[in-house]
Each structure stands twice: as structure tokens, then as C-alpha cells.
C-alpha positions, -999 to +999 in steps of 0.1 A: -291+421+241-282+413+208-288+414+173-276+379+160-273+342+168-239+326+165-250+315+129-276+307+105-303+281+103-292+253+085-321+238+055-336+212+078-340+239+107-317+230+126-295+255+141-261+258+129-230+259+151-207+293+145-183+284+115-160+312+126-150+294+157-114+295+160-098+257+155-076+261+196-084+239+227-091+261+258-069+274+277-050+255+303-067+263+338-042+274+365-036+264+396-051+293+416-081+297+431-113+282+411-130+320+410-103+325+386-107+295+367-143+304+362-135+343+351-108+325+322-140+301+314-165+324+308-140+347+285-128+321+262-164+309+257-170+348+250-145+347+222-152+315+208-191+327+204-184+358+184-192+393+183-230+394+190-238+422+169-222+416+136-246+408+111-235+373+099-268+354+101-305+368+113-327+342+107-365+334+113-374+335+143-408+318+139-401+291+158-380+293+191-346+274+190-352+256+224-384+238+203-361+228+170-339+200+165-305+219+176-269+208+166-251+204+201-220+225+190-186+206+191-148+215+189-137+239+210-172+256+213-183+223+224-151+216+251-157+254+264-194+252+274-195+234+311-203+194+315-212+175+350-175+175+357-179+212+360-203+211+381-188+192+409-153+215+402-165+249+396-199+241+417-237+258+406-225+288+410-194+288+389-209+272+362-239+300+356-209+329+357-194+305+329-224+304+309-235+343+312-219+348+278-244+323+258-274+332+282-269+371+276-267+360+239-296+339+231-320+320+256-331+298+236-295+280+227-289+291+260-314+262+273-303+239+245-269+240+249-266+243+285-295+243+307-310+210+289-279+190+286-272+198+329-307+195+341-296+161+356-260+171+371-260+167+409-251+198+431-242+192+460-212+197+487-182+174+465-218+161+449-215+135+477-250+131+478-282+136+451-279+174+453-305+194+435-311+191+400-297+220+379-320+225+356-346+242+386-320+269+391-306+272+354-336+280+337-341+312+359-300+322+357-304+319+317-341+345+314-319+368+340-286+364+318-309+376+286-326+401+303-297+417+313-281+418+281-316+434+270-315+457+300-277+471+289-286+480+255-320+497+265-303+516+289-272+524+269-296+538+248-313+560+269-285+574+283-273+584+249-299+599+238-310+619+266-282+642+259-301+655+231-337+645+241-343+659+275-377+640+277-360+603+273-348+614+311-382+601+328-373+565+321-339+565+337-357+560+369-375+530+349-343+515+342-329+515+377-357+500+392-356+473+365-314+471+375-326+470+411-348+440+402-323+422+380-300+422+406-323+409+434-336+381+411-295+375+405-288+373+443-317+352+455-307+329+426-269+329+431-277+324+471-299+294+458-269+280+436-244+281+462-268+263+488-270+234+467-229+235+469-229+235+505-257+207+512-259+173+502-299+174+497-306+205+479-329+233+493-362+230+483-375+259+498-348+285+480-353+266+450-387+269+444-388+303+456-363+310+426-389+295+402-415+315+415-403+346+417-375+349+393-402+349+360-423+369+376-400+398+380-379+393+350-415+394+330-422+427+345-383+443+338-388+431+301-424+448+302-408+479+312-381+477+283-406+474+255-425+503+269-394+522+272-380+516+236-416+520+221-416+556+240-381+566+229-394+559+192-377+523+186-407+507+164-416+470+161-392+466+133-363+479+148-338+450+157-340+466+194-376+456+193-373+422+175-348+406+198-375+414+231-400+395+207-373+364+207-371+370+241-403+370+248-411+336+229-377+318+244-395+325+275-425+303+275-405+276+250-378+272+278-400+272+308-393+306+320-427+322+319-456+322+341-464+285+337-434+275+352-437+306+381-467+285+391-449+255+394-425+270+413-452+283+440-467+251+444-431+239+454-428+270+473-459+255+491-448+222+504-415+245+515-430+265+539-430+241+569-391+242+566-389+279+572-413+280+603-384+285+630-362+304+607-345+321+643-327+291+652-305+270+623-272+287+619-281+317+641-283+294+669-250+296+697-222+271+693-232+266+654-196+279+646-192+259+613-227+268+600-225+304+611-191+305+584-217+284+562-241+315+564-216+342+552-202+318+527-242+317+509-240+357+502-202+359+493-201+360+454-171+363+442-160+329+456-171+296+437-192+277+458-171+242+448-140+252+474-167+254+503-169+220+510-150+223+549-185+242+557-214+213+544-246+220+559-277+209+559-306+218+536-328+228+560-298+251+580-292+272+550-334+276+542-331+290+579-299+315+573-317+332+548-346+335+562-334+347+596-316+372+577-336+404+575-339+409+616-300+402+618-291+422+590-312+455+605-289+452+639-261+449+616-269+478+594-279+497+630-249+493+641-225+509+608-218+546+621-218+562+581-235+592+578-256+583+550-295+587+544-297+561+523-279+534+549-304+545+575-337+537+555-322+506+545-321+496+582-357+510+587-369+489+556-350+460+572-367+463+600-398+464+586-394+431+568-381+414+596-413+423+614-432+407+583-410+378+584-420+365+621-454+373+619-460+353+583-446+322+600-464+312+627-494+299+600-463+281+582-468+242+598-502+236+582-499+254+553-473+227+538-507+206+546-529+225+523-518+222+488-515+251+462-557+251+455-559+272+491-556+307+482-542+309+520-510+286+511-505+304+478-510+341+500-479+327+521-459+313+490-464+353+473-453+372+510-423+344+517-410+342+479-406+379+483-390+380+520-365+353+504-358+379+481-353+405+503-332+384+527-305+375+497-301+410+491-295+423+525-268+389+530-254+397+495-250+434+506-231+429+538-208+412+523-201+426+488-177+459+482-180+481+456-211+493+444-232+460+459-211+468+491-231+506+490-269+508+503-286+520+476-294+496+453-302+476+481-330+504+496-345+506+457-347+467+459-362+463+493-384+495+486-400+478+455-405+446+475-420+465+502-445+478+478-453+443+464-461+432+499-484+461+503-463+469+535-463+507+538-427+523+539-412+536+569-404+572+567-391+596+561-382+582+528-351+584+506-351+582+467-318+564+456-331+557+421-304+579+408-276+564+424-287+536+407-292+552+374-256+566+376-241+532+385-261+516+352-252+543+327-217+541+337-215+500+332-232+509+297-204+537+290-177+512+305-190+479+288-196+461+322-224+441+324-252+448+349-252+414+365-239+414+409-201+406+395-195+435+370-182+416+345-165+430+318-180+422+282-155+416+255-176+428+227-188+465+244-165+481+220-184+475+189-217+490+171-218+508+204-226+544+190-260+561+187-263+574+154-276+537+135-298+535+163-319+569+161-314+564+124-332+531+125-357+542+151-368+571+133-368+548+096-382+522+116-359+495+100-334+473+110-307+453+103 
């Protein structure tokens, strides 16, 4: 979250480029892999945009920046931020970890300066073919970029004041459930990206899913931030406050907001034949290449551009993800750890799994229907959320480090459970502060809460507590 553009309006409301942007090129890629390339990207266009929370230029905010006539930056802010080129390089993928730095900044330049200009860039496997168009996908990766830059500073927050204020505790359980959340809408959309790498035709089914879902969940997180904030005694006025209001209004100016989750079921809708035998695609025996193709969807840290020896079809990788929760429960089943945590995980997986094959036997004829049949749109709610559910179980098999542990996993699955009005298998196990203590640590470390753990550049600075209670208490800002 943060407290500034990149610079000031200019008179004819237009806004301005950063004039502090240092007058250097970017730095020469290197010849190693592309994950690396895309790491170097996303740091130089880091330093290149400033430090987000000096004070060199609020401005009024009474009209979004993705509805004004906006400046398309140019020198080396303009060579940093990702064209078409990058696209077919880096692949989806890549290109969103390159742009995390201007989504976490600002959403609204974020869509003018990125997800606008690349709304018609192919993806695709070595973009051989029409691919899926970016801008379905981008929209969603920029509101989860900005919502976890507004997530970091709530929570850094709350952790720093609860030292003092024993009753700011009760929302750190808030706040991992919201992290839980983030990172779920982050998988499902990163798993989305990287299938448009690896087919020629896009994946309509993912896609859409990602519309739906994604605003719907990310709408609920920043509900929870303002009510948090307005608890802890952070007032309308306080710049804390103000940038959710930006936030908030970039939403439904960049297509982000319910409107466009609505869209994204009725696409969802027309999807749903494609997932009706979701046990056979890459599950099925002798499917070698596509069985790689599977693992390849949930592994993260690689760019999805060097995957182009494992091209699949669109309709094998709806299936992968799909299939996933049953496979991912015998997996899980199968790990020997002694952990509580890892053992309701597989009993939630289970659970959804079960879901999973009984919601698709209605699946052929309600692609037939159209989204005016509460029926379809019934379907489109239950399978946008198993989709979910699926990319987190696939991005937790194969992650390490804290993704690689079960409990953010359980708290994400547990909360879809929930949605799906599903009752929990028991006994149950709690692992919200797990979760908590992985957040406050990022906040205390200056790593973002997105899957990677990226590092932010800027963590260092106006990072203490005391302007904050000051302001909260005054009710100003600056």
C-alpha cells in the first residue's frame, strides 16, 4: 500500500511521469535461466519507480487515473515496463512478477501503463497460435498486486501495535484469512497465466474462473482491511484509509469489481462443458508429456516461456486442474509427517474431491443454458471455487518453504469449504496462527505477501509505528 503516486498531476490532468527517474538503460539480461531475468526485471522497474512512501506528490484523487488522459511514461521507465516481446520471452507469467512493483503501487497506472497497453498480446506456447488475450488475466493479477501491498501495511501495523494494545490481537486472525485468500486468488491466477503459456488456444474455463472469483475475494480481503484499520483507530483521513478509498475507486474504473466478476461467470458458464470428464486429460495412462505439463502449471518459480517442450492442449490443462483435488488427497495420504495440520488438509481434500465429481455430472447442459438460469450460475459459484481450491493443493505439492508447509493451504481450503456450504470434516485444526506468524514476519522482514516472497526494495523506509498512531490518534495525514 502506499502513500504516493510516482508524481504529480500535471494542469491538464494528465498524470505525470516520475521526474526523478534515473537517466540509465536497463540492465543487460544474462544468459541464465529466464526466472532470473524476470527477478532483475521487476527490481530495476522497483528502482526506477521510486520510494512509494515519500511525499513528493499526493494529488486529487477525484477522478481515477485509469479514466484520465495518462502520459505513457518513456525513457528508461518506459523500456523497463514489459511490451508483447515480453510476453512471448518471459511468457504470462513472468510478465505479472515483472509488473508486481507498479501493481502494488497504484492500480490505476497499473492498468494504464500495463494491463491496457497488453490486453491484445498473444499467450500462448512460443505464441504460435492466438493464445489468450492478456488483458482477462491482468486485470485480476494488478487488484491482487494492490491488495497485497494494502494487506502488508495493514498488517505491519497490527503487529506493531499489538505489543502495546493487547486488544489489536483479535484481528491477526482477520489478517491471515485475508493472506490465505490473497494467496489462493494468486495461485489460481498464476496457474491460469502459465496455461495460456503452455497451449496454443487459451483456457477459457481457468480464465473466466479468474474473472469471477478473483474480484470477489479480493473485495471481501479489502472489506476486512478497512474494518480492521477503522477498529485499530486509523480515521478516514488518515493516509492508511485514503489509499483503500483509491483502491476502492481504481477497482470499478479498471474493471476489477463486481461488474466485471459477472462477466467472468457468464464465461465461466459456457466453460463448464469443458470440465465434465475432468478424470481423464493428463491423468489419463501413457499421457507422459502432459502429465510433466500438469506439474509444470503449479511450479512457480519457473517462467512459463521455457515450457514450450510440454504444449498442451486447452482443454488438457482445464482437466489437470480440475482432477486435482482427488489426486492431491492420495498424495497428501500418502506423506508420513506427523502433523495435524497435514492430516486435515487431506481430509478437506477429500472432501472437495467428493464435491468435485458430484457437481459435474449436470456440467453438458448447463454450457446450454446461458447465465439467466440460476442453475448454470449455481454451478459457475461451486466450480469457480473447486478451481480455486485445486490451484492451491497443485501449487502446494510443489512449492518449498512456507507454500511447501500445509497450513496456509488448510486455512484456504477451510474458507472455501465454508463458501460452498460444505460442512468441515473433523476433528478440526486451527492454523490461522501459523499463518499469522508467517505474515508478521514478511512485514518485519520487508517481503511481500505474494506466493514468491519477494523482497521489496523500499521496506526499509517510513516503516516505524510512531507517525502512524500519531496520525491515527490526530486523525491526519500526510
Amino acid at each position: 500500500m502506499t502513500l504516493t503516486r510516482p508524481g504529480p498531476l500535471a494542469p491538464e490532468q494528465t498524470t505525470a511521469v516520475p521526474a526523478a527517474v534515473p537517466d540509465a538503460g536497463m540492465p543487460p539480461l544474462g544468459d541464465g535461466p529466464l526466472s532470473a531475468d524476470v527477478v532483475l526485471r521487476a527490481r530495476w522497474l522497483d528502482v526506477l519507480l521510486g520510494d512509494p512512501l515519500r511525499p513528493t506528490g499526493l494529488h486529487d484523487r477525484t477522478a481515477s487515473a485509469a479514466t484520465r488522459a495518462v502520459r505513457a511514461p518513456s525513457g528508461a521507465l518506459g523500456a523497463a515496463l514489459p511490451g508483447p516481446a515480453d510476453v512471448r520471452r518471459l511468457g504470462a507469467d513472468g510478465v505479472v512478477r515483472v509488473l508486481r512493483p507498479l501493481f502494488r503501487r497504484d492500480l490505476g497506472l497499473g492498468h494504464a501503463w500495463a494491463v491496457r497497453p497488453l490486453s491484445g498480446a498473444p499467450a500462448g506456447a512460443e505464441a504460435g497460435g492466438t493464445g489468450t488475450e492478456l488483458g482477462a488475466l491482468l486485470g485480476p493479477a494488478a487488484l491482487i498486486g494492490a491488495s497485497g501491498g494494502a494487506l502488508h501495511t495493514t498488517a505491519r501495523l497490527v503487529d506493531a501495535l499489538a505489543a502495546r494494545e493487547p486488544g489489536v490481537r483479535q484481528w491477526q486472525p482477520v489478517l491471515a484469512a485475508d493472506f490465505a485468500d490473497l494467496l489462493a486468488c494468486e495461485s489460481l491466477t498464476a496457474v491460469a497465466l502459465r496455461a495460456a503459456d503452455l497451449t496454443a488456444g487459451g483456457t477459457p474455463a481457468l480464465t473466466a474462473a479468474v474473472g469471477y472469483v478473483v474480484p470477489q475475494l479480493v473485495g471481501q480481503v479489502l472489506d476486512d482491511l478497512e474494518l480492521v484499520l477503522n477498529e485499530a483507530g486509523f480515521g478516514p483521513d488518515t493516509a492508511e484509509r485514503r489509499v483503500l478509498a483509491e483502491l476502492a475507486a481504481d477497482r470499478a474504473a479498471t474493471g476489477a469489481d463486481p461488474a466485471a466478476a459477472a462477466d467472468g461467470q457468464a464465461r465461466l458458464i459456457r466453460a463448464l462443458p469443458s470440465l465434465a470428464d475432468p478424470a481423464g486429460g493428463a491423468f489419463r495412462a501413457g499421457e507422459g508429456q502432459k502429465h510433466l505439463a500438469s506439474r509444470e502449471l503449479f511450479r512457480l518459480g519457473q517462467t512459463g516461456a521455457a515450457l514450450t517442450g510440454t504444449r498442451v492442449g486447452a482443454l488438457s490443462t482445464a482437466d489437470v486442474v480440475a482432477a486435482l483435488p482427488a489426486g492431491a488427497a492420495d498424495r497428501l495420504a500418502g506423506r508420513t509427517d506427523d502433523d495435524p495440520a497435514l492430516a486435515a488438509l487431506t481430509r478437506v481434500a477429500r472432501r472437495l474431491a467428493t464435491e468435485q465429481r458430484t457437481l459435474r455430472l449436470p456440467y453438458p447442459a448447463a454450457g446450454h443454458t446461458g447465465p439467466a438460469d440460476p442453475v448454470a450460475r449455481a454451478l459457475a459459484d461451486r466450480q469457480a471455487l473447486l478451481l480455486l481450491a485445486a490451484a492451491v493443493l497443485g501449487v502446494g505439492q510443489e512449492a518449498e518453504g512456507f507454500l511447501g508447509r500445509p497450513h496456509w493451504a488448510l486455512l484456504a481450503l477451510t474458507r472455501v469449504t465454508r463458501r460452498l456450504g460444505a460442512p468441515l470434516p473433523e476433528p478440526a485444526v486451527d492454523p490461522a496462527g501459523d499463518v499469522w506468524a508467517e505474515l508478521a514476519e514478511r512485514t518485519r522482514q520487508g517481503v511481500d505477501c505474494d506466493v514468491y516472497g519477494s523482497e521489496l526494495l523500499w521496506a526499509g523506509t517510513g516503516t516505524g509505528t510512531g507517525s502512524e498512531a500519531g496520525r491515527r490518534r490526530g486523525g491526519g495525514g500526510t
